[in-house]
N, C-alpha and C positions, 0 to 999 in steps of 0.2 A: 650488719644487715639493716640494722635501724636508721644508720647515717646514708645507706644507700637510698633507701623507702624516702626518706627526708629531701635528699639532694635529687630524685628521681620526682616527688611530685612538686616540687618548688618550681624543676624545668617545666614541667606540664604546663602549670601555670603562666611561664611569659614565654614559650617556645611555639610561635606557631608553626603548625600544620601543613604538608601540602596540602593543594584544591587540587585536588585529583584530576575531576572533571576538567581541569585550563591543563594538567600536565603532559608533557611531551609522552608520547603511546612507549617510548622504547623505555620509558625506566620500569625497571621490576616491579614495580609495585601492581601496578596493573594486571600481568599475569597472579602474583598472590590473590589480589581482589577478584580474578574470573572463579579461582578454586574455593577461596571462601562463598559464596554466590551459590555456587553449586553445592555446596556442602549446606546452606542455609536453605537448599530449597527452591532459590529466586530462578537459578536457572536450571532446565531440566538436560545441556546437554555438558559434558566436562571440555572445556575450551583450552586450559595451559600449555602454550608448547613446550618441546624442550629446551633445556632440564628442570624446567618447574613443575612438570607435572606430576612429579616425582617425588617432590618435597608437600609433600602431603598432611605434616602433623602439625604444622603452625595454624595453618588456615581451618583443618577442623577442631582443632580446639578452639580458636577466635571462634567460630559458627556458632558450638555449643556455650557462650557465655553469653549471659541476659540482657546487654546493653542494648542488642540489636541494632549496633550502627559501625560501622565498616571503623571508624580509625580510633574509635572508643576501644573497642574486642582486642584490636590489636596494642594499644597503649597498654589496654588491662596486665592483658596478657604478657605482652615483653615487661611491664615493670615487675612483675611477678619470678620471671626467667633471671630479672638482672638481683634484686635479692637475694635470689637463692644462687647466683653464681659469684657473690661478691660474698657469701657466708662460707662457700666454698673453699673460694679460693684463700680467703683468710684460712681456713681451718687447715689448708694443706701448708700455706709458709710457714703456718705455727710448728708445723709438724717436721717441715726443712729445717727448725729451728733460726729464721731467720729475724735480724731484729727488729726492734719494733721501729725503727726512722723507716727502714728496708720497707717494709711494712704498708707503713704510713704511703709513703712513696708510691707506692704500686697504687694503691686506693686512690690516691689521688692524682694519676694518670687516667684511672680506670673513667673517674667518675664526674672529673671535673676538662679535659683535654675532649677539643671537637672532634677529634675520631674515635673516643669513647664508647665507651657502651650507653653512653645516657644521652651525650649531645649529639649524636650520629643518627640514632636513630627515634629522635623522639620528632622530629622535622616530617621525617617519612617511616610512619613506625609499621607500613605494610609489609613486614617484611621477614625471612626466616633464618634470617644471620643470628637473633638477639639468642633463638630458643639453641642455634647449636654451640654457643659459647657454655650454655648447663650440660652441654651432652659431652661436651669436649672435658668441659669441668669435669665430672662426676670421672668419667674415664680416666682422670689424671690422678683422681682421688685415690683411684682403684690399682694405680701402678706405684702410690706411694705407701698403702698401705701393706703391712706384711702378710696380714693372712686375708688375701681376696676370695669371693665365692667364685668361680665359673659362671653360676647364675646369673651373678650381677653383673660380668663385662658382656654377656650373651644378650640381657635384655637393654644394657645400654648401647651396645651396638644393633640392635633392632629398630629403635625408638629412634638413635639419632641418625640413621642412615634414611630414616622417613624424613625426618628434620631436613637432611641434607647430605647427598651422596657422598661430601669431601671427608665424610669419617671410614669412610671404606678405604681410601690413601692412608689416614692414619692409622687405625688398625692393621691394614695391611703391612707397615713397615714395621711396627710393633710385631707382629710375625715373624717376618723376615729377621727383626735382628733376633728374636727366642732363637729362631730356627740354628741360624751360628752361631748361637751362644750355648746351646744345649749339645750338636751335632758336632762341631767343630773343636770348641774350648769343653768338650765333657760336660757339660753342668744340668741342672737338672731340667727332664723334658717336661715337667707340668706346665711350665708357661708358656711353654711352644704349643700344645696339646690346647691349652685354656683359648689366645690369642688366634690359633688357627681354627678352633670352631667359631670363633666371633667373628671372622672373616666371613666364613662359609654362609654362618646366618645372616651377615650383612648383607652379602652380595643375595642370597637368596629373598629376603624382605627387600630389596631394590628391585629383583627381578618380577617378585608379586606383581610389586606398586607400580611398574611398568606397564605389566600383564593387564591388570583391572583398571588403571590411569592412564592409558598410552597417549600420546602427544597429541593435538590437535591435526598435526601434519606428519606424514607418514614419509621419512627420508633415510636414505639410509646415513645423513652426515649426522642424523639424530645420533653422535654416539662421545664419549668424553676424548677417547684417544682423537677421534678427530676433529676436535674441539682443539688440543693441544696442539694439532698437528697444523691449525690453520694461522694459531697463532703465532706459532714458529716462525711458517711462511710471512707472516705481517712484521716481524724484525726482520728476517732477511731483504725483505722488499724495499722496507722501511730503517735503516740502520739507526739512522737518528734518534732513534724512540728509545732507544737504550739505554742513552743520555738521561732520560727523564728518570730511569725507576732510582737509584740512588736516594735523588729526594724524596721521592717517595714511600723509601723506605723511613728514609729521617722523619718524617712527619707523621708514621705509625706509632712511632717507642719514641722517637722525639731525643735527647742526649742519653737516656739511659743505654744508650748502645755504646756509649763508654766504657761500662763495664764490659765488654768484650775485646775491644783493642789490646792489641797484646804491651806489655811491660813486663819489666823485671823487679816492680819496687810490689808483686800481690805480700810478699813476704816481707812486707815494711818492720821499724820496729813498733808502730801505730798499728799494725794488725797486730803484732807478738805479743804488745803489752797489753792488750783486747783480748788474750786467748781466743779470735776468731778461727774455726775450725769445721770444715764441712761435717754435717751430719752422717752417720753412717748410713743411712739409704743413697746418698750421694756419692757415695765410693765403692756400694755394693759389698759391706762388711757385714759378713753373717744375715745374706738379701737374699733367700732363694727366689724371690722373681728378678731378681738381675741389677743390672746397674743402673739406675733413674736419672744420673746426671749424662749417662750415656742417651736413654731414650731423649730426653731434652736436646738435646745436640743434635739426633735425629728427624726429631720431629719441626728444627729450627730449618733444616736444610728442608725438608717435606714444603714448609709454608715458604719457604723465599723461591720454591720453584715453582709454586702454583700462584704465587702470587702475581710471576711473568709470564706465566706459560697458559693460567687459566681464565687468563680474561686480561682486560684495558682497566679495569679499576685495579692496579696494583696496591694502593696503599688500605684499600677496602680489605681485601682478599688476606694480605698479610695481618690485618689485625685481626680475621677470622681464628687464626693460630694462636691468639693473646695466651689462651692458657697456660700453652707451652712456652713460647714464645718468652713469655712476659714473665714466666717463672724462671727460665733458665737466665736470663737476664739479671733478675733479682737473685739470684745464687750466685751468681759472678761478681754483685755489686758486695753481696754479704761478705766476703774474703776481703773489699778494702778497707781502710779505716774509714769513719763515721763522715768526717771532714769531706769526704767522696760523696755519698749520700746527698749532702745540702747540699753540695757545688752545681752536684745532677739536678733539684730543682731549683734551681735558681738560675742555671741556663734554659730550664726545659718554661720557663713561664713566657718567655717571648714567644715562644711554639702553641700556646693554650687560646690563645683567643678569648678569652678572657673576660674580654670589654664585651662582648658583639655576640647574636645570638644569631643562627641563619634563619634568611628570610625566607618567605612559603617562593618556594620556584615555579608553581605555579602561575601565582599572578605577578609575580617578576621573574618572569625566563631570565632574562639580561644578567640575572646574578649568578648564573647558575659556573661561570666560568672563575670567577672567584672562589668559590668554593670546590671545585674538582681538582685536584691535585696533577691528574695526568693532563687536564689541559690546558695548562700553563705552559708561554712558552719558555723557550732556551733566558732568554732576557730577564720574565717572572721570576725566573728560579735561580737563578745566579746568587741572588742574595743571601738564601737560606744555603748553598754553595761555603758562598764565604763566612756567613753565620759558623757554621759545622766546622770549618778548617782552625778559626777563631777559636771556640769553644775546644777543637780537640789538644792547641797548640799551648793553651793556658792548662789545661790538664795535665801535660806531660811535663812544664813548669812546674807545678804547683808540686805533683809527684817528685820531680827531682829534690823541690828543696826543703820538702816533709821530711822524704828519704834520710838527705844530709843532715838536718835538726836531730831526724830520731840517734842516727848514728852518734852525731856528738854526745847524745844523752847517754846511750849505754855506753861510751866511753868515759863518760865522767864515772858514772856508778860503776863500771869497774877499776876505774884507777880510785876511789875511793875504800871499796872493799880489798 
């Protein structure tokens, strides 16, 4: 928490700012800043359309802090959100028992990589992605620990479904899979029971904030399914665009998705002689809320479908899921040998940006295509194409001829014994 607080005001200092006032009307920040406004007072009528109107607990909490000035409230505020989700999620790998490079690794994805939690959004810090990364946290904390309250997944899904409707999809699958797990394979119903009143209150504190916030403009396409629905239509109209989310995704997790490709060497003799071994919350041994590298699994397919399906910022959208996302990732990496770990940052540093810090897009629009990932074209992206093919072809080298090393060794040590 301390390296974060560190590395979070360091950015502050040479990261500028949009200028709101020069920026293009369609970026989100805009709608944040009408609801903040109205919460301070400035305006007396509620202007957000949808689905911002909805997301309602960034901007009054920004309202209620004393800086009184729109991109201060919100720096406060999200660097407050990224400590306590970087103390988090340290506390729950510790709890995966993952090791400490693994560790290391994640943090400095999180905190040092331009789609991060610190470089993403300290450019444009208007905004209510930073607070649902703690909401998403805290929930994750709550499916790792053994003995959860009810209490506490009810009022986490309260709070972060104000943050941002997309925890109503997560919780919602969290239900779904109790539901089979409890109904189908016997096992026990408290987590179904727990999980499906968090739903219930979800969807009900959304339909409040609905209720008392309704959109500016009164439609009936105000709705998420048809939201999805239009999207859908935009690939099929559009096929080409399909093309793009791949890299897109690479540039969220960047090589750590390595550790996801399938092989036969996870059972190297460099894990063996590492006793690396999944924790038992990871394999649901003696778990009565269930199996957690199953939810992880789940909740990875949740984010790569919402990240196509719920808008044009694919690569935004999926690192909304970090929690999960970036945990299951990290449990997959933890089963290689060590050797795996550095090979993963040390491809993942040409993906960091590193050198360069983004410029305010407001008073240079012109940059703004450099920095978008989806709007690059077929040409831009080829690169990071070949980058990834690169990277994945030296990795299944490298595994093969660890594999054969290790092998020889335990061959030596047993024909000596």
């Amino acid at each position: 928490m301390g390296l974060s607080a560190m590395v979070y005001l360091t950015y502050a200092m040479v990261q500028p700012t949009y200028s709101y006032e020069r920026l293009d009307r369609r970026f989100d920040a805009h709608k944040y800043a009408e609801s903040y406004r109205y919460f301070r007072g400035i305006t007396p009528d509620y202007l957000p359309s949808f689905p911002f109107n909805t997301r309602i607990l960034s901007p009054w909490l920004a309202a209620h802090l004393p800086f009184n000035d729109l991109k201060i409230d919100f720096i406060g505020l999200n660097g407050l959100f990224v400590v306590l989700t970087v103390g988090l999620l340290t506390l729950i790998w510790q709890k995966l028992h993952l090791r400490l490079s693994v560790i290391g690794l994640g943090l400095f994805w999180l905190l040092f990589h331009w789609k991060g939690l610190v470089r993403m959004y300290l450019p444009d810090p208007v905004t209510a992605d930073v607070g649902s990364y703690f909401w998403l946290t805290l929930l994750l904390l709550f499916l790792v620990v053994e003995s959860k309250k009810w209490i506490c997944i009810v009022i986490v899904a309260t709070l972060g479904t104000l943050q941002k409707e997309s925890l109503i999809a997560v919780i919602g699958c969290v239900a779904l899979w109790n539901a089979v797990n409890s109904f189908v394979s016997n096992k026990p119903k408290r987590p179904f029971f727990i999980a499906l009143s968090a739903l219930l209150v979800a969807l009900l504190a959304h339909s409040i904030a609905s209720h008392f916030f309704s959109p500016s403009t009164s439609d009936w396409r105000n709705n998420s399914l048809v939201t999805l629905l239009r999207v859908a239509k935009r690939y099929l109209v559009e096929p080409e665009l399909l093309a793009r989310i791949p890299i897109s995704w690479l540039l969220a997790f960047g090589t750590v998705w390595l550790s996801a490709s399938p092989n036969k060497y996870f059972t190297s003799f460099s894990c063996k002689e590492k006793g690396v071994q999944n924790h038992p919350l990871l394999q649901g041994e003696g778990h009565a809320e269930g199996d957690v590298y199953t939810h992880l699994q789940i909740q990875l397919i949740v984010w790569l479908f919402l990240s196509v399906f719920g808008g044009g910022d694919t690569s935004r959208i999926l690192f909304n899921g970090m929690p999960f996302v970036l945990t299951l990732l990290l449990v997959q990496l933890n089963q290689q040998p060590t050797w795996v770990t550095g090979y993963v940052f040390l491809t993942s540093l040409p993906l960091m940006r590193l050198y360069e810090v983004e410029p305010d897009l407001g008073r240079f629009p012109s940059e703004t295509h450099r920095w978008c990932v989806e709007c690059w074209t077929v040409s831009e992206r080829w690169g990071y194409a070949v980058y990834a093919w690169a990277v994945l072809a030296s990795y299944y080298c490298l595994l093969r001829y660890f594999n054969t090393v290790g092998s020889r060794k335990t061959q030596d040590k047993q024909a000596r014994r």
